[in-house]
C-alpha positions as a Python dict, from the first residue, in 0.01 Angstrom:
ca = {
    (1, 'X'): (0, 0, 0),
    (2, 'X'): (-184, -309, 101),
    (3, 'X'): (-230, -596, -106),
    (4, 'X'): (-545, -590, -358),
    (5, 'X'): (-704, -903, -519),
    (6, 'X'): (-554, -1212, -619),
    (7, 'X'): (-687, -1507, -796),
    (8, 'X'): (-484, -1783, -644),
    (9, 'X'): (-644, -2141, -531),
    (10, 'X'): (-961, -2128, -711),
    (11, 'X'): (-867, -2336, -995),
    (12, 'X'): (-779, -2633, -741),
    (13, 'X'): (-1125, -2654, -655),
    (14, 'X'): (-1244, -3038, -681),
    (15, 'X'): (-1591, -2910, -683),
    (16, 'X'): (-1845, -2622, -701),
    (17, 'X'): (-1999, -2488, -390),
    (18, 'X'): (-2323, -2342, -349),
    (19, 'X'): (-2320, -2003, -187),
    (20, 'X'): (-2411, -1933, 173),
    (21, 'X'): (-2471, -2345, 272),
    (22, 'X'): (-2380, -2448, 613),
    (23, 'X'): (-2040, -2626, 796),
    (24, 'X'): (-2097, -2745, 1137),
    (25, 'X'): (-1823, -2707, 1429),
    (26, 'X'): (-1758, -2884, 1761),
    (27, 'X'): (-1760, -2750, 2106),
    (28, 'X'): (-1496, -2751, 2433),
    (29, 'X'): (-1538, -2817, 2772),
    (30, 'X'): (-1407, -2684, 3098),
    (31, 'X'): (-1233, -2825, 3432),
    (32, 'X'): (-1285, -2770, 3760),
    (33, 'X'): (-1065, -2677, 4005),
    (34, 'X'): (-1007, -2863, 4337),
    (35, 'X'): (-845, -2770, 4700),
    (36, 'X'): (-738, -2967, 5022),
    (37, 'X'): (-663, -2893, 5394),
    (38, 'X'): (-363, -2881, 5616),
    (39, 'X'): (-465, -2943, 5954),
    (40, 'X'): (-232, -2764, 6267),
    (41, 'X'): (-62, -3056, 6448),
    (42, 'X'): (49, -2841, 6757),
    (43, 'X'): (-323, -2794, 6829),
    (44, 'X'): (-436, -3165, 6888),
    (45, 'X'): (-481, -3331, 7193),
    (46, 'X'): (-263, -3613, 7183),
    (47, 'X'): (-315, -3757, 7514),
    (48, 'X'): (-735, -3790, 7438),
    (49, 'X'): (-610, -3957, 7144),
    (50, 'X'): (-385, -4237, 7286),
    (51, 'X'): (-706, -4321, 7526),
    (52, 'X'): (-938, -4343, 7217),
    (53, 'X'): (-687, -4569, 7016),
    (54, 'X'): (-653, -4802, 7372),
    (55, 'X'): (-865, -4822, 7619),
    (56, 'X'): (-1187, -4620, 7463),
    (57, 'X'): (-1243, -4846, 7157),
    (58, 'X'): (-1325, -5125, 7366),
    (59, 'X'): (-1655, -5057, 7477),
    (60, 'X'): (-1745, -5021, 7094),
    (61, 'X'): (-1575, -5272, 6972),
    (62, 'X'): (-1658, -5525, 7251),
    (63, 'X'): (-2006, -5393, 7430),
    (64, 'X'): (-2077, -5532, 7776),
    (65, 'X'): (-2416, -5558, 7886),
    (66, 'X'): (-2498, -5325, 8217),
    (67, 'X'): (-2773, -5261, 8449),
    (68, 'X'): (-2965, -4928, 8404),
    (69, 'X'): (-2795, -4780, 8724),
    (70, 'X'): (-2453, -4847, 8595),
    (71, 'X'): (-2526, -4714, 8266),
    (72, 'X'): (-2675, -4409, 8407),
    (73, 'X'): (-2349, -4343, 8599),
    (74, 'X'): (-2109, -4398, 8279),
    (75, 'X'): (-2293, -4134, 8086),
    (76, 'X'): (-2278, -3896, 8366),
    (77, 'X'): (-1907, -3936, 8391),
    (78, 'X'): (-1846, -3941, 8034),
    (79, 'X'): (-1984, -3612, 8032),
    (80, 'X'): (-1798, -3438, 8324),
    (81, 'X'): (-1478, -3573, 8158),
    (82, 'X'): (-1555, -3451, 7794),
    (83, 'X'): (-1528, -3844, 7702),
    (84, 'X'): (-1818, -3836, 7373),
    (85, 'X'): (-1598, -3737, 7166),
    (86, 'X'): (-1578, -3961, 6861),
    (87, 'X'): (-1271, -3790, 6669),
    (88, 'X'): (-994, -3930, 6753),
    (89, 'X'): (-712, -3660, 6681),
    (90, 'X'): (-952, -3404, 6855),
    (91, 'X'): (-793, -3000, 6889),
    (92, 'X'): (-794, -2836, 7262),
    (93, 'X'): (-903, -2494, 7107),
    (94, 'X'): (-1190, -2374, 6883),
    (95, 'X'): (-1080, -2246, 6541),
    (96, 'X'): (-1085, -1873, 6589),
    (97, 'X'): (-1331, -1642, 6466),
    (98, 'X'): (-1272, -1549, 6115),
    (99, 'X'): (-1158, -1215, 6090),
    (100, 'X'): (-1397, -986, 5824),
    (101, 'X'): (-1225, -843, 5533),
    (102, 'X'): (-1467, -580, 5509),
    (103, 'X'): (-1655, -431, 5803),
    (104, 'X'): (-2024, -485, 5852),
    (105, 'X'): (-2084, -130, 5774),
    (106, 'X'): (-1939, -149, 5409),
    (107, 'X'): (-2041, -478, 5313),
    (108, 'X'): (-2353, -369, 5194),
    (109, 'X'): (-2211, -139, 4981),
    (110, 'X'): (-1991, -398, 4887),
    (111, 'X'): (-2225, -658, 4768),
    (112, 'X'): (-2388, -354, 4542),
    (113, 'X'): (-2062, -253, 4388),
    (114, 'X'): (-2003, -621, 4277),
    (115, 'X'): (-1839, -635, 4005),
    (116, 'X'): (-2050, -814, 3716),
    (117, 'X'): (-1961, -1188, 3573),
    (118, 'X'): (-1707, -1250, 3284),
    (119, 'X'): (-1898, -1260, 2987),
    (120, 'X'): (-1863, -1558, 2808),
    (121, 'X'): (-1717, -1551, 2493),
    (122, 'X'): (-1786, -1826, 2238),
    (123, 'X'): (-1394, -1936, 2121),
    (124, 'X'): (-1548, -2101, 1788),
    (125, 'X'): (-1822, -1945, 1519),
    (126, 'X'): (-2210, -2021, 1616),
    (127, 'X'): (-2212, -2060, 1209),
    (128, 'X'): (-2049, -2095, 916),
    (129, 'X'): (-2163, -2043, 578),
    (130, 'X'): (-1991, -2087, 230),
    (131, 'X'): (-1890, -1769, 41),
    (132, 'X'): (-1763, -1918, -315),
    (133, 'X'): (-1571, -1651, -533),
    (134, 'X'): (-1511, -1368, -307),
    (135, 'X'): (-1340, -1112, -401),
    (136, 'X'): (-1014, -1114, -170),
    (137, 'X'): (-916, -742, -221),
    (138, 'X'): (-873, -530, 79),
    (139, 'X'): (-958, -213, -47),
    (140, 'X'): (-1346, -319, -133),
    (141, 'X'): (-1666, -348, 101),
    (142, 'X'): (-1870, -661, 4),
    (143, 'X'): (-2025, -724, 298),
    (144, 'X'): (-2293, -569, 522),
    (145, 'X'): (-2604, -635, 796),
    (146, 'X'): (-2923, -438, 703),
    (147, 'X'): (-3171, -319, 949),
    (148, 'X'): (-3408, -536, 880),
    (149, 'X'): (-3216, -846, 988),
    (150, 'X'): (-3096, -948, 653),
    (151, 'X'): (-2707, -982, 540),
    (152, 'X'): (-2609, -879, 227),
    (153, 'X'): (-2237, -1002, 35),
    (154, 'X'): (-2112, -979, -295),
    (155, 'X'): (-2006, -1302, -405),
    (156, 'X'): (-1805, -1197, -768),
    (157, 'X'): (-2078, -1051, -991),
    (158, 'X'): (-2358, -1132, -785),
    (159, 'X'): (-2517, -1020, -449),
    (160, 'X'): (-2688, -1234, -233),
    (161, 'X'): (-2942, -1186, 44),
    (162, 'X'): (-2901, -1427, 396),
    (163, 'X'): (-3197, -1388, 611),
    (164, 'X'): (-3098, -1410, 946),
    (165, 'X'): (-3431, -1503, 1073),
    (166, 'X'): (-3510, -1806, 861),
    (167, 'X'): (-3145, -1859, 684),
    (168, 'X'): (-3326, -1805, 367),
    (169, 'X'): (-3111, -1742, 106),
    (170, 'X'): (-3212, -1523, -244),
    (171, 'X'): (-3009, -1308, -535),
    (172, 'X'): (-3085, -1009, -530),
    (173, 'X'): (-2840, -929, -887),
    (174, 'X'): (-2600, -1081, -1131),
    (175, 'X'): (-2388, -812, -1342),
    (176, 'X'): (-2223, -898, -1659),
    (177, 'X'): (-1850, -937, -1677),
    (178, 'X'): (-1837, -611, -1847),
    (179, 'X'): (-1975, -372, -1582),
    (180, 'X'): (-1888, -603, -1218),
    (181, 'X'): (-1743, -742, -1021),
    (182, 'X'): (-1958, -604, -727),
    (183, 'X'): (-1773, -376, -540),
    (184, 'X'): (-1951, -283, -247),
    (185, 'X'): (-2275, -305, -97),
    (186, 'X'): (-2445, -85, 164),
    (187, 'X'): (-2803, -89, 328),
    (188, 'X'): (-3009, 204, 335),
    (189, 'X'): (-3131, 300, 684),
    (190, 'X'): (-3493, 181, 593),
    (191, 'X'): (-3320, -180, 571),
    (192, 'X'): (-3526, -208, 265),
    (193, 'X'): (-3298, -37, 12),
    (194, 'X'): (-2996, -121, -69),
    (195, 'X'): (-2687, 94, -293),
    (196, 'X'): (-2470, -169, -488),
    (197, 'X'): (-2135, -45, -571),
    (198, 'X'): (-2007, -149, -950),
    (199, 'X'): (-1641, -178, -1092),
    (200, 'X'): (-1791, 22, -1371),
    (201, 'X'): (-1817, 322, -1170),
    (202, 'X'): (-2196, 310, -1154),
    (203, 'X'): (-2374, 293, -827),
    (204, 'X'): (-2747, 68, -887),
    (205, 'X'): (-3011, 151, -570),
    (206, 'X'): (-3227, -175, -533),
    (207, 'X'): (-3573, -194, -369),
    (208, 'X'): (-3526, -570, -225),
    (209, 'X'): (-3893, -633, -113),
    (210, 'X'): (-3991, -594, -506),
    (211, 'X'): (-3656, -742, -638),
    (212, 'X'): (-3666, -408, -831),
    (213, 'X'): (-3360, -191, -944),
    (214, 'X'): (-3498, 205, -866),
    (215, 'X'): (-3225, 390, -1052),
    (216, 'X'): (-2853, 371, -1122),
    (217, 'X'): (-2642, 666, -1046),
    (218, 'X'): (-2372, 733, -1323),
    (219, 'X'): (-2155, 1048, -1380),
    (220, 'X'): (-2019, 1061, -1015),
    (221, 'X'): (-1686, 853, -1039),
    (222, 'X'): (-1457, 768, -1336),
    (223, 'X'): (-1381, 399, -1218),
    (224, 'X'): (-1483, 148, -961),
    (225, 'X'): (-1662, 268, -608),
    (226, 'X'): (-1573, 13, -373),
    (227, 'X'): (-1674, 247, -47),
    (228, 'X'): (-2046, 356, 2),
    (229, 'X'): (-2251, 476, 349),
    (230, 'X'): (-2581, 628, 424),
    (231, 'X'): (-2637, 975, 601),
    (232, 'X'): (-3054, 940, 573),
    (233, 'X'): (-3142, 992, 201),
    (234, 'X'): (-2783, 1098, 131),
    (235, 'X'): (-2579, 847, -1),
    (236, 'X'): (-2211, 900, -5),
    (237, 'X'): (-1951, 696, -277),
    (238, 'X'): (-1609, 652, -251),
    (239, 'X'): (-1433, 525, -600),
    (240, 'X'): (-1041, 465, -717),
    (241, 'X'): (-1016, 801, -850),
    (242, 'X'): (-983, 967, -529),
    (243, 'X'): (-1346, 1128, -531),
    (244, 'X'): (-1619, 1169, -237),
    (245, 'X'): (-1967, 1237, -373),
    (246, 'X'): (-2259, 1289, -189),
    (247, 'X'): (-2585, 1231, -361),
    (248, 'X'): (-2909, 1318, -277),
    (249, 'X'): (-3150, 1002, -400),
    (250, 'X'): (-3479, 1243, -362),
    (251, 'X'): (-3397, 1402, -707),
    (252, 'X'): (-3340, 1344, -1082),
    (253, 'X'): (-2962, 1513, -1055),
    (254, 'X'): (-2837, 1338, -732),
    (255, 'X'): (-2486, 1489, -711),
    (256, 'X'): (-2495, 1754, -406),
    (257, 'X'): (-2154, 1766, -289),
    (258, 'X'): (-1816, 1668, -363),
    (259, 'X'): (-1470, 1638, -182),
    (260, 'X'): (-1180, 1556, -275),
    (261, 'X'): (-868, 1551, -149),
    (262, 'X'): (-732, 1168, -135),
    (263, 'X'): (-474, 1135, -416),
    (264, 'X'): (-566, 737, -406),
    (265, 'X'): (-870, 504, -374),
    (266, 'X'): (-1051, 562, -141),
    (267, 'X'): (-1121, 229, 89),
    (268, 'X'): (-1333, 349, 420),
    (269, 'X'): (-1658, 600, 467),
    (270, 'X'): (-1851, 629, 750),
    (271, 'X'): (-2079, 901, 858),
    (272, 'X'): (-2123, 985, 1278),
    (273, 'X'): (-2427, 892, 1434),
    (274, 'X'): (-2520, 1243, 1443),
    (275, 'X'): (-2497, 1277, 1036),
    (276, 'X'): (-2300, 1588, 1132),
    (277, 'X'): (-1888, 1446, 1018),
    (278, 'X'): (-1786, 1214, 770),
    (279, 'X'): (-1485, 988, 803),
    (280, 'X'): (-1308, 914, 476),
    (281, 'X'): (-955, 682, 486),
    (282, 'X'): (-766, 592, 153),
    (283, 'X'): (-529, 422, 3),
    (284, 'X'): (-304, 724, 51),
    (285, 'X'): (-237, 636, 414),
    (286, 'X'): (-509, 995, 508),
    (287, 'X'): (-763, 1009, 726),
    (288, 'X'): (-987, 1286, 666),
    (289, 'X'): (-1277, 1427, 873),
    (290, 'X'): (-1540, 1606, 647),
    (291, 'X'): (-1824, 1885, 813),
    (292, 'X'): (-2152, 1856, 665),
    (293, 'X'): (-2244, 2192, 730),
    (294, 'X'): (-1945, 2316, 531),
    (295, 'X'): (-2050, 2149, 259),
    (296, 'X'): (-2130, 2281, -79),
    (297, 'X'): (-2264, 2218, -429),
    (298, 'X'): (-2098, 2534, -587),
    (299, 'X'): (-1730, 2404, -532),
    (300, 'X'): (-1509, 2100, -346),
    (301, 'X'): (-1546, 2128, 25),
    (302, 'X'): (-1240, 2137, 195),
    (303, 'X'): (-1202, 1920, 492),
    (304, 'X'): (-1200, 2003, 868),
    (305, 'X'): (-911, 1737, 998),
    (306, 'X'): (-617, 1589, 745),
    (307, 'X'): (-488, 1343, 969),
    (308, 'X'): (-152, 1163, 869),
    (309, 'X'): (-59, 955, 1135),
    (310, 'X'): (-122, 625, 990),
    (311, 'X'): (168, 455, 764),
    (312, 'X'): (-53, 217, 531),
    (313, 'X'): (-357, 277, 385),
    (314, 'X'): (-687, 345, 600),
    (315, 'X'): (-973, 120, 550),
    (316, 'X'): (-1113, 32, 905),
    (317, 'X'): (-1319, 313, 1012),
    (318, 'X'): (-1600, 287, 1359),
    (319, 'X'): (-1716, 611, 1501),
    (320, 'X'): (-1778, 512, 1878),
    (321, 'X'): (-2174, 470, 2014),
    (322, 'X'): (-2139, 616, 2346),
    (323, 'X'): (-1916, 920, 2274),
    (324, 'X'): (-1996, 1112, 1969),
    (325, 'X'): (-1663, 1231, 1888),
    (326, 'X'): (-1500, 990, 1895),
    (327, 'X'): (-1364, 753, 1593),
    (328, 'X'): (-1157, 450, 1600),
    (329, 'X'): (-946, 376, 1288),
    (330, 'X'): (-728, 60, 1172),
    (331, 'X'): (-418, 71, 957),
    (332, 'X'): (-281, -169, 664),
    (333, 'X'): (-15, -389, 640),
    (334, 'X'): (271, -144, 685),
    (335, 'X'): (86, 70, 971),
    (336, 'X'): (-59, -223, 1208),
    (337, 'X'): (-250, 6, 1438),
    (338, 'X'): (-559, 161, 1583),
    (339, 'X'): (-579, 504, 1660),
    (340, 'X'): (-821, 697, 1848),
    (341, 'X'): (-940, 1039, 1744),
    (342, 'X'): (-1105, 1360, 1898),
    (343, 'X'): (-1267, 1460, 1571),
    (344, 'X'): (-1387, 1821, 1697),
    (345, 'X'): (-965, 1903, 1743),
    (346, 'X'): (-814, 1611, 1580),
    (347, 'X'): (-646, 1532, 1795),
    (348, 'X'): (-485, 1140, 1816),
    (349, 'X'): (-605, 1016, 2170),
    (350, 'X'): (-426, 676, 2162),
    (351, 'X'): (-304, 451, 1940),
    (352, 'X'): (-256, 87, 1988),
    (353, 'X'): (16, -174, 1735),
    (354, 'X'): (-192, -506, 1683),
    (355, 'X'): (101, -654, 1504),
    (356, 'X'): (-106, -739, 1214),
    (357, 'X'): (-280, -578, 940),
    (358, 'X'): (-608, -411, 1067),
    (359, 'X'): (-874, -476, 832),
    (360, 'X'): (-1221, -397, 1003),
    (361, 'X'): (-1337, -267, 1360),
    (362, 'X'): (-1688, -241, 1524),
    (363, 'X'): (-1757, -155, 1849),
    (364, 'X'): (-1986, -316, 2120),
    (365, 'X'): (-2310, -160, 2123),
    (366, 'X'): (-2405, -250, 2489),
    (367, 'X'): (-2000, -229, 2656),
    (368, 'X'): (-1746, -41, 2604),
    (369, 'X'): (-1535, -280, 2406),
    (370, 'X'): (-1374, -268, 2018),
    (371, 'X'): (-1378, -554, 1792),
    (372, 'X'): (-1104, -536, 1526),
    (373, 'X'): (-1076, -799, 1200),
    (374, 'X'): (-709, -917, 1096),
    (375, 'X'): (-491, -1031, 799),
    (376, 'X'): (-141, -1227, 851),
    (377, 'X'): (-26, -1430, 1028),
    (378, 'X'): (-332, -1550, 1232),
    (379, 'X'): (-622, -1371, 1045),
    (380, 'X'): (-826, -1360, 1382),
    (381, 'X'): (-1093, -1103, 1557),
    (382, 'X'): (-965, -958, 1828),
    (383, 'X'): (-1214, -858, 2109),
    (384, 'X'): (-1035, -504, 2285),
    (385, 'X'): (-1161, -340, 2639),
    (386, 'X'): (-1175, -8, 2568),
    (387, 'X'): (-1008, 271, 2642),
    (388, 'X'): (-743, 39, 2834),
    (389, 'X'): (-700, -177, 2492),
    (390, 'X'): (-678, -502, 2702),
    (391, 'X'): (-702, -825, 2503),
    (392, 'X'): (-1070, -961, 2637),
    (393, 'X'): (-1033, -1237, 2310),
    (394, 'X'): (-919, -1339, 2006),
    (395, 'X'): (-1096, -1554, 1761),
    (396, 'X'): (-928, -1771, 1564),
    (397, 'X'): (-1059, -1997, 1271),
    (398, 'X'): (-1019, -1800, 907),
    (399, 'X'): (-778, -1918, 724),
    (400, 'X'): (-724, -1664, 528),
    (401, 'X'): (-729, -1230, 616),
    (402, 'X'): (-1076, -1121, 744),
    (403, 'X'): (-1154, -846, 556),
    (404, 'X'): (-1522, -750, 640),
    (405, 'X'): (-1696, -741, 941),
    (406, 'X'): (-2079, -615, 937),
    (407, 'X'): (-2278, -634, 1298),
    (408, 'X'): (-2652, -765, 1354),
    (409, 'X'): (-2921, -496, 1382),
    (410, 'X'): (-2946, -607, 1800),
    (411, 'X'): (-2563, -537, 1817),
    (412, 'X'): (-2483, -952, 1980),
    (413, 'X'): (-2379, -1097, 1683),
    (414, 'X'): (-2060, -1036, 1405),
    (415, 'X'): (-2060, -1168, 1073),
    (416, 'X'): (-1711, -1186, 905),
    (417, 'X'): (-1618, -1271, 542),
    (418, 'X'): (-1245, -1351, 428),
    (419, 'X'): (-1043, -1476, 162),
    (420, 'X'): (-1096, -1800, 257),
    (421, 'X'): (-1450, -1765, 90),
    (422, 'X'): (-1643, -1828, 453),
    (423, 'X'): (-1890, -1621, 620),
    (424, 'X'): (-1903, -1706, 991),
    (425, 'X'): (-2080, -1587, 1247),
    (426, 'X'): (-1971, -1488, 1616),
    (427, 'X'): (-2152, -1428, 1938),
    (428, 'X'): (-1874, -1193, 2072),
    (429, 'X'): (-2068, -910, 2187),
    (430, 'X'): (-2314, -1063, 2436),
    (431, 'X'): (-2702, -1048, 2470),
    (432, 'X'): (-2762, -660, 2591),
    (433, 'X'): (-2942, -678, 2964),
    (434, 'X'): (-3209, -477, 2873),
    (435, 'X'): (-3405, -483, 2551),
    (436, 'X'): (-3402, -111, 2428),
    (437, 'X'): (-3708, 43, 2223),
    (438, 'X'): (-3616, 26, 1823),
    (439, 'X'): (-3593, 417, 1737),
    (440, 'X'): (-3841, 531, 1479),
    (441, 'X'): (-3787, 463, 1154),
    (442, 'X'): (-3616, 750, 921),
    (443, 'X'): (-3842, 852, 643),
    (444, 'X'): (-3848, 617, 367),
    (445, 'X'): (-3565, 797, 112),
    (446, 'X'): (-3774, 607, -184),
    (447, 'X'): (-4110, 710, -114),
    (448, 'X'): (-4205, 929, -424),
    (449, 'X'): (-4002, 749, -634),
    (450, 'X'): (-4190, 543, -926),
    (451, 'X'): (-4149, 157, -870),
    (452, 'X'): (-4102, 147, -1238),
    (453, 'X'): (-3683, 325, -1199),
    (454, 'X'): (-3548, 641, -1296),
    (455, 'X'): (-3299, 658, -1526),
}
């Protein structure tokens, strides 16, 4: 099991912070490097040199005045005797020719084969924002980037919005003490709705352009839901008592489907790109892949992969962009890894010990790289080159374990929240080289509903 929350340090505060203000960092530079040259001594022409250091300085030094004629005849012979030489340790031979690494007939191809720069990888956050009262509890998910460009984090009992276009900042909610903390928040694909997650096992659905609460789904879990995700207008919980439910936000009774088969809380959900598999890790140390198409209202639906490989509990779930099959999944405190999984066979492809608890991964929309989120001992990002799993980076600066990571909607830039109540914000993945056309929008889930909530 990995450590929960913890209240330490916030009574030694000397002051009161307002959420989501801004530190400033400093910058490094580089140094360049710098090279020097041996001449060969058995190549220089020592006698020439012995006549420039005697007798042919004096005409330079000392310049005697001669008739036209006589100068004339000087020149000529200075030329048939190779005497205008200026350099006084002068070489016999000519350097030889270089000799081509690559023949002229491949060096074409070459040049087009190139490999591209090193991408240049910020070492220190572009921004850092205050995150007072945090919850610092592994097994939640308070933190997450909405496609509309705004961030959403759950700061105790209240959820805040960060506009990442102006660095407006706005609550969206404040629970009482009897139904919160928050325990998770999740954007709906629209990036206008938004599912917030409740200690009281309640799930609210918010409409954040009218700072309106739609509905609030009740019935599904029997105490907190700390994991949520979107599959289109299904929206999938995750609570401590083990239970998966899939609601359907289109209708009055929203519950659709259930599974179940984590005997703990369950800490990680993610859906595929396709919508066709669901991911599900708990506190249980399982990994389960769920079918869609198997599912069913009538009973439980049993799941296609039980995967058991992983030692502590399984929170850090990223199914990969560029090859739909293909998840990525970190391990807790007593696990350490990141394993790689065929989901059609389930079979483990790889797995990787980072030698710390894994607390979030993401992977690079525009390479083929993995970003993983640590706890102790040097609560850092580390930046991997997938499927080789060489270190490109680690970023170093929390203080405490980062335990959420959410990514902006153009895929460049990583916000991370830890215990150290700091959001800060990394270029790691690069600007992508060529702007790609925003999909279409899904259908707006919300669209019949009445502004005025369903209850």
């Amino acid at each position: 099991m990995d450590a929960g929350s913890y209240s330490g340090g916030l009574s030694n505060k000397k002051q009161p912070r307002c959420p989501l203000q801004e530190q400033f960092l400093q910058r490094k530079n580089a140094r360049d490097n710098l090279d020097r040259f041996i001449p060969n001594r058995s190549a220089i022409d020592f006698d020439y040199a012995h006549y420039m250091l005697t007798e042919g300085r004096k005409g330079k030094e000392n310049p005697v005045v001669n008739s036209p004629s006589s100068e004339a005849y000087r020149k000529h012979l200075a030329e048939t005797f190779n005497m205008n030489r200026t350099r006084i340790l002068a070489f016999k031979n000519k350097p030889p020719t270089p000799v081509e690494a690559i023949p002229n007939e491949f060096a074409s191809v070459q040049q087009a084969k190139a490999a591209k720069p090193r991408r240049y990888i910020p070492q220190t956050p572009e921004r850092t924002l205050d995150a007072p009262d945090i919850l610092d509890d592994y097994y939640l998910n308070l933190l997450d980037w909405g496609s509309s460009n705004v961030l959403s984090i759950a700061l105790g009992g209240t959820v805040y919005l960060w506009d990442a276009s102006d660095g407006a900042t706005s609550e969206l909610v404040t629970v009482d003490e009897h139904n919160g903390p928050v325990t998770s928040v999740k954007w709906a694909p629209d990036g206008r709705h938004i599912a917030v997650g409740l200690n009281n096992s309640e799930v609210q659905l918010w409409d954040t352009t009218a700072n309106q609460m739609l509905r609030s789904l009740k019935g599904g879990h029997r105490s907190r839901v700390g994991a949520l995700d979107w599959n289109n207008h299904i929206l999938t919980t995750g609570g401590m008592d083990g239970r998966i439910v899939n609601n359907d936000v289109r209708i009055r009774h929203p519950i659709i489907d259930t599974y179940q088969a984590h005997h703990q809380e369950v800490c990680g959900l993610k859906w595929s790109a396709s919508g066709l598999q669901l991911a599900s890790g708990g506190n249980d140390n399982l990994l389960h892949i769920w079918d869609r198409s198997a599912s069913s209202s009538n009973s439980t639906t049993q799941w296609l992969h039980r995967l058991e490989d992983h030692t502590a509990a399984v929170k850090a779930l990223a199914w990969c962009p560029f090859q739909g099959n293909l998840l990525a999944s970190g391990g807790g405190g007593s696990d350490r890894c990141i394993k790689f999984w065929n989901t059609h066979t389930g079979a483990c492809l790889n797995s990787i010990d980072t030698g710390s608890q894994v607390c979030s991964l993401l992977w690079n929309k525009n390479e083929r790289e993995l970003l993983s989120s640590h706890g102790f001992t040097q609560n850092q990002l580390t930046l991997w080159k997938y499927p080789s799993m060489v270190k490109v980076a680690e970023l170093t600066g929390h203080t405490s374990r980062v335990l959420f990571m959410a990514q902006s909607p153009d895929g460049c830039t990583v916000a991370s929240a830890a215990g150290d109540e700091t959001l800060r914000f990394w270029n790691v993945f690069g600007t992508p080289e060529v702007a790609k056309t925003a999909p279409k929008a899904n259908p707006e889930p919300f669209a019949h509903l009445n502004r005025g909530g369903i209850r």
